[in-house]
VOPAGU-2260 file (C-alpha; in pm, 1 decimal, decimal comma):
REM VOPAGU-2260
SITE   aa  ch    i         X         Y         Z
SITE  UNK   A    0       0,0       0,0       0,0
SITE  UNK   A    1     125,8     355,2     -60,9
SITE  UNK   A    2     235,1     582,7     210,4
SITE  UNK   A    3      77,9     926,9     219,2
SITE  UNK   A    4     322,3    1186,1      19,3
SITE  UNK   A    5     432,1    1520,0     186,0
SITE  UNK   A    6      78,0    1687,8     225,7
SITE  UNK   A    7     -32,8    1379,1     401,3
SITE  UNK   A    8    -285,3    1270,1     148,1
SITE  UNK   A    9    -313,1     989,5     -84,4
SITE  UNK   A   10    -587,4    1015,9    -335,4
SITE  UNK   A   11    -685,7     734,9    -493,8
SITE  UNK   A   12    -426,6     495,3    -393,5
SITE  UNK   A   13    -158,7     709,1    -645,0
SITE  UNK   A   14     188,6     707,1    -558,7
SITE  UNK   A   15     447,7     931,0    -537,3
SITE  UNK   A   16     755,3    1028,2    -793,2
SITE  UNK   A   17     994,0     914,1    -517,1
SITE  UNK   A   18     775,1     604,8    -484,2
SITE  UNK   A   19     789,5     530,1    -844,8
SITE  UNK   A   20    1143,6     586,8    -862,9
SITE  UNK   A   21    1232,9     320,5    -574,2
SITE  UNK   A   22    1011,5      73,9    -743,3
SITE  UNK   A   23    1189,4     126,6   -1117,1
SITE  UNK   A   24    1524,7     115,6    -940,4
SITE  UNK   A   25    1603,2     435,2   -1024,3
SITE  UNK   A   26    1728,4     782,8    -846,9
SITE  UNK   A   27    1463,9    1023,2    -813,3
SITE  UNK   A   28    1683,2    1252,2   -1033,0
SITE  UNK   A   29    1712,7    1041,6   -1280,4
SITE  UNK   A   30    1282,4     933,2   -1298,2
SITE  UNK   A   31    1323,4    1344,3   -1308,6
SITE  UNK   A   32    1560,1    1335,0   -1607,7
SITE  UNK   A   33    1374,6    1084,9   -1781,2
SITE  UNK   A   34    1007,4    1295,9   -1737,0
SITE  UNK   A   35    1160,8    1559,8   -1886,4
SITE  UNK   A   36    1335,2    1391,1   -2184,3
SITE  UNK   A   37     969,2    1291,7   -2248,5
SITE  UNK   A   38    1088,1     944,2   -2302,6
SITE  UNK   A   39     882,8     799,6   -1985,0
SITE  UNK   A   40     530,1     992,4   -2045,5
SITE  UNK   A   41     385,6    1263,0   -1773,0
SITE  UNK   A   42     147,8    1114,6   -1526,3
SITE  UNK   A   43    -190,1    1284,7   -1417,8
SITE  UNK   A   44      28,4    1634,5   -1223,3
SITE  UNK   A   45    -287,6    1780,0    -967,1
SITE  UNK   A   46    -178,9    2079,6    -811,9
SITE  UNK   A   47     206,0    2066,3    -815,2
SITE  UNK   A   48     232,1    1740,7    -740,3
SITE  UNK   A   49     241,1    1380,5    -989,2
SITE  UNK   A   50     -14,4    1160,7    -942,5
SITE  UNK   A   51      95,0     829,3   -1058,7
SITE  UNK   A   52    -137,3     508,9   -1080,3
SITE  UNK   A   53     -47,4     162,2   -1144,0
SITE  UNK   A   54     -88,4     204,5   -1516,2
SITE  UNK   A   55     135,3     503,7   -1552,0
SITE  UNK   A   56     361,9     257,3   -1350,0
SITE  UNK   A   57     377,2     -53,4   -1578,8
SITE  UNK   A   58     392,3     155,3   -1872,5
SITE  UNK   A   59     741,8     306,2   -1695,6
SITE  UNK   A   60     906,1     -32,8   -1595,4
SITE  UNK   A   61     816,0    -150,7   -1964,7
SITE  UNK   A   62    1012,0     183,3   -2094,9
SITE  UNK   A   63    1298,7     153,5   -1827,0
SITE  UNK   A   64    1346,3    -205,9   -1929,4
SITE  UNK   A   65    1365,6    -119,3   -2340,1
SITE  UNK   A   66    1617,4     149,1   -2232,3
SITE  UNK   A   67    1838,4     -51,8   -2015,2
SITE  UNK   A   68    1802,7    -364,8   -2303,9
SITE  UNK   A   69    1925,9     -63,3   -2564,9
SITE  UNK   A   70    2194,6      33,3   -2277,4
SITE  UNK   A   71    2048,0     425,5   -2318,3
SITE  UNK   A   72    2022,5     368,1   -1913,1
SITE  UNK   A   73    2233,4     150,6   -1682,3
SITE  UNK   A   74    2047,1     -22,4   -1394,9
SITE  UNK   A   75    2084,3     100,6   -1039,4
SITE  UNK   A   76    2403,7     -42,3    -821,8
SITE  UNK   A   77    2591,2    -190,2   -1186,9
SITE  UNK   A   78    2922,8      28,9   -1272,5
């Protein structure tokens, strides 16, 4: 289950960027990098915050996997 983000709320059951980050195996700088690269699309943003459901989720694992396969990204804790 997700923890509440910063504000203390937790609508819907979305997580957080942080939270999506840990589960891809990725920094959050780098989930960052990779939003703004548009090559892992923008989840639902309400207020100034993402909103990210477990669609938005499996649709960024399937896009961190093609770009470690293509080695465009190297996977967290490998040098």
């Amino acid at each position: 289950m997700a923890r509440p983000g910063k504000k203390g709320s937790n609508p819907g059951g979305s997580l957080s960027t942080q939270e999506v980050a840990t589960i891809l195996g990725l920094s959050h700088p780098t989930l960052l990098k990779l939003l703004k690269e548009k090559k892992i699309p923008e989840p639902q943003v309400h207020g100034n915050a993402r909103q990210w459901n477990s669609s938005d989720v499996k649709h960024a694992q399937l896009v961190v996997q093609r770009l470690q396969s293509s080695g465009e990204l190297r996977a967290r804790g490998r040098s």
